[in-house]
Backbone as JSON, one array per atom type, in Angstrom:
{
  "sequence": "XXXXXXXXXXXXXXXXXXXXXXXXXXXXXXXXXXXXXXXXXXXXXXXXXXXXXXXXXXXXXXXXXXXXXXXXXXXXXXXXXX",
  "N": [[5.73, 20.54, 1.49], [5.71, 17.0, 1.63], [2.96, 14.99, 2.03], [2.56, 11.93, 4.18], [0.86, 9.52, 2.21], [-0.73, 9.98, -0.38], [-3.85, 9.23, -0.75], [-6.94, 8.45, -0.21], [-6.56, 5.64, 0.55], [-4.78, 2.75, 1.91], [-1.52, 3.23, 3.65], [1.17, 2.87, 2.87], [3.66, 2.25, 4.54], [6.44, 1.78, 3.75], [7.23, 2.9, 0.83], [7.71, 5.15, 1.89], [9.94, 5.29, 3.07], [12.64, 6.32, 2.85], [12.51, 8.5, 4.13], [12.16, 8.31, 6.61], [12.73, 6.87, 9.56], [13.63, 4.0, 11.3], [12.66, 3.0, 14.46], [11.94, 0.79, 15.95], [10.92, -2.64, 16.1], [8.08, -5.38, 15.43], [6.28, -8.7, 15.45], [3.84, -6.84, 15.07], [3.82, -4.69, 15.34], [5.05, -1.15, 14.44], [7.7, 1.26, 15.04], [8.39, 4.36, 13.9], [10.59, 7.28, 13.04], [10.27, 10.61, 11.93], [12.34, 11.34, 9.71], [12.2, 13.43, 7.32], [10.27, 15.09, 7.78], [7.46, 15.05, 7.22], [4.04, 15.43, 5.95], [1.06, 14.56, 8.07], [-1.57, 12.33, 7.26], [-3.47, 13.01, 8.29], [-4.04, 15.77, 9.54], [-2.29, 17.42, 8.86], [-0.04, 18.78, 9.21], [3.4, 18.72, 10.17], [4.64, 15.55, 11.43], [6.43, 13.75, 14.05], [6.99, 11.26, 15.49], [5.57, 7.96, 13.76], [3.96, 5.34, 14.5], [3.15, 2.39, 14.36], [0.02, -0.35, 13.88], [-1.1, -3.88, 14.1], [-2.01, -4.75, 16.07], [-5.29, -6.03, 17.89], [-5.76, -4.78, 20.63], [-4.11, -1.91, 22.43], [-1.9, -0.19, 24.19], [-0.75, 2.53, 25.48], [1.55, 4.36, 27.18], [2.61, 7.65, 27.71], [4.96, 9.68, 28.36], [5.12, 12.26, 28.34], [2.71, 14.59, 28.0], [1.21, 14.6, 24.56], [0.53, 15.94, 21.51], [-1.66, 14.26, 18.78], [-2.35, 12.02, 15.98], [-4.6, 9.78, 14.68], [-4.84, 7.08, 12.41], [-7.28, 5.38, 11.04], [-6.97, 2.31, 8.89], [-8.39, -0.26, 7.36], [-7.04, -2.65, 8.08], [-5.57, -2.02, 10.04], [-3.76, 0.36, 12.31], [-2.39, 3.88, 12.39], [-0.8, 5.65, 14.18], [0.13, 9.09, 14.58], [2.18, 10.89, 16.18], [2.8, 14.03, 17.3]],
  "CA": [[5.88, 19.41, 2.39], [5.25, 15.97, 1.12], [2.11, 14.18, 3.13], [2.63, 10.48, 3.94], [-0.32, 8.97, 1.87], [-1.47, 10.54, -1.18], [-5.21, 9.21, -0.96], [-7.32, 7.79, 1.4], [-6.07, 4.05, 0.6], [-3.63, 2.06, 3.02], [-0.21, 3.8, 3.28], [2.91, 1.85, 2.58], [5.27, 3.18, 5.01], [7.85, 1.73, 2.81], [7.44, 3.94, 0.32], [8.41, 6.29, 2.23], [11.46, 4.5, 4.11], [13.96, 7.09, 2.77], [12.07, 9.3, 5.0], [11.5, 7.36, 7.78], [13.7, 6.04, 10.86], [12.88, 2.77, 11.89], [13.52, 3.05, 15.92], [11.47, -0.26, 17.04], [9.45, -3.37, 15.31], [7.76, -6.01, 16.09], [5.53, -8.95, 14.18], [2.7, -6.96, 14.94], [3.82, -3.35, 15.19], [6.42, -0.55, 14.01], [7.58, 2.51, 15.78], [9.47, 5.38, 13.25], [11.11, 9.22, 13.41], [10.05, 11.24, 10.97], [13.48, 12.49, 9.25], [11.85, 14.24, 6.06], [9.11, 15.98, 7.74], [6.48, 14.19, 6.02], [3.0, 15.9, 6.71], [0.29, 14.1, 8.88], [-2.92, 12.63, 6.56], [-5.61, 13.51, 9.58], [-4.13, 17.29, 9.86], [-1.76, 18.03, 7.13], [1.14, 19.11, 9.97], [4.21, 17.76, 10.45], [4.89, 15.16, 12.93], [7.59, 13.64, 15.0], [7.12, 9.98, 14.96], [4.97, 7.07, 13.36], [3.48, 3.95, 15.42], [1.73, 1.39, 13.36], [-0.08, -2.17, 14.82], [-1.9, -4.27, 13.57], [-2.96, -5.58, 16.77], [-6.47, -5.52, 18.22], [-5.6, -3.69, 21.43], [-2.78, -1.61, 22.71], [-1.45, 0.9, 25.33], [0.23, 3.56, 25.24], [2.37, 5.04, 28.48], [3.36, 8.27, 27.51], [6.01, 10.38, 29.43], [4.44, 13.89, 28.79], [0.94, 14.67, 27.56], [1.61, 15.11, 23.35], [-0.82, 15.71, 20.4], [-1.45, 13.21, 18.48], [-3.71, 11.81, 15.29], [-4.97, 8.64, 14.54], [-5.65, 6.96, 11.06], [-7.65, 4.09, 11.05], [-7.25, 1.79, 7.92], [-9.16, -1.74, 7.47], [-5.98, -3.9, 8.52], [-4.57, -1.36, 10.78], [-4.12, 1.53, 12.93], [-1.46, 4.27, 12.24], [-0.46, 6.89, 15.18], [1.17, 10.17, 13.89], [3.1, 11.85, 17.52], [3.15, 15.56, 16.95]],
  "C": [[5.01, 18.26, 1.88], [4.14, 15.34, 2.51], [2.01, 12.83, 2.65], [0.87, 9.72, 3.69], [-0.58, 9.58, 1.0], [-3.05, 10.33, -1.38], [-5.72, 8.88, 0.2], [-7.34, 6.67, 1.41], [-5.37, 4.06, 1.57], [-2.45, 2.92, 2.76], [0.46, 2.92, 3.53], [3.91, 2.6, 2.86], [6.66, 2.52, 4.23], [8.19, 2.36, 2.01], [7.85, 5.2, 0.67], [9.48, 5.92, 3.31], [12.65, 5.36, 4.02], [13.56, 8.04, 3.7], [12.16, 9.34, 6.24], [12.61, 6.9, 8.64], [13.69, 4.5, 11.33], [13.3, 2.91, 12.99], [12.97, 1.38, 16.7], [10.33, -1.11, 15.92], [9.09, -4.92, 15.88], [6.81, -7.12, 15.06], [4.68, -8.03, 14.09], [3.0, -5.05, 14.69], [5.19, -2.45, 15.08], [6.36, 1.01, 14.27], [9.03, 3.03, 14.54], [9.32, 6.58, 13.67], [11.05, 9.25, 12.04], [11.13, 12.2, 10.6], [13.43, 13.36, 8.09], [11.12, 15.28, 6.42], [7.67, 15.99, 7.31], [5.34, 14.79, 7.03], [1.75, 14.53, 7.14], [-0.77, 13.49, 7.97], [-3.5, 13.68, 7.4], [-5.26, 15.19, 9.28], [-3.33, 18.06, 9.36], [-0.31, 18.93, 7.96], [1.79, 18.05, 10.11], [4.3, 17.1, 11.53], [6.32, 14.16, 13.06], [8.1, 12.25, 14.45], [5.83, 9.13, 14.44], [4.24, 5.97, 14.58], [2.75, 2.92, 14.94], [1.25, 0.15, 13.97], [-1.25, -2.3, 14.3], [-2.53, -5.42, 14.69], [-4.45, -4.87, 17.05], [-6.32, -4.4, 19.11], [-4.21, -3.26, 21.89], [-2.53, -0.56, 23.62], [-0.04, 1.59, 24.97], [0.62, 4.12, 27.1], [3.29, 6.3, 28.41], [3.88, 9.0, 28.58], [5.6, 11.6, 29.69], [3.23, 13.51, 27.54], [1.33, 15.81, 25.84], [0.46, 14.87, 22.44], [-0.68, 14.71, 19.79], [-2.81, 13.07, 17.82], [-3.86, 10.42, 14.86], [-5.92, 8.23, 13.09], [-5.8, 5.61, 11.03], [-8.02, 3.46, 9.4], [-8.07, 0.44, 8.54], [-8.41, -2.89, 8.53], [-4.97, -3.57, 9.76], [-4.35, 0.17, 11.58], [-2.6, 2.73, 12.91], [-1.77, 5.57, 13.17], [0.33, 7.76, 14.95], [1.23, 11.0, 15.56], [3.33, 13.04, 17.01], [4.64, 16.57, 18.14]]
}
């Protein structure tokens, strides 16, 4: 199972776009489904969907209570949904 990111640089979810869903975007932020399976950096399991923003703050309203890991780059904050 391929893990999205090979180092601990920025990931370029484009590079992995054949993978990837796009379901929702925005200037500031981009919600994908994980159709490859692509493993997690933070925990090396697969997850569901993506969430990326490059705003300061943000809320979340989820529907049911789901795991979930959080990879903080310089420019940005990427949410892996398990």
């Amino acid at each position: 199972m391929e893990t999205l990111g090979d180092d601990d640089g920025p990931i370029d979810v484009h590079d992995y776009r054949h993978g990837l869903k796009l379901l929702k975007e925005t200037r500031d932020t981009s919600h994908w489904a994980n159709k490859k399976g692509y493993a997690c950096p933070a925990c090396g399991k697969p997850f569901e969907q993506l969430f990326v923003s490059e705003k300061t703050d943000n809320t979340f309203t989820p529907s049911s209570v789901t795991p979930f890991c959080i990879r903080h780059e310089p420019n940005r904050i990427l949410m892996f949904r398990h």
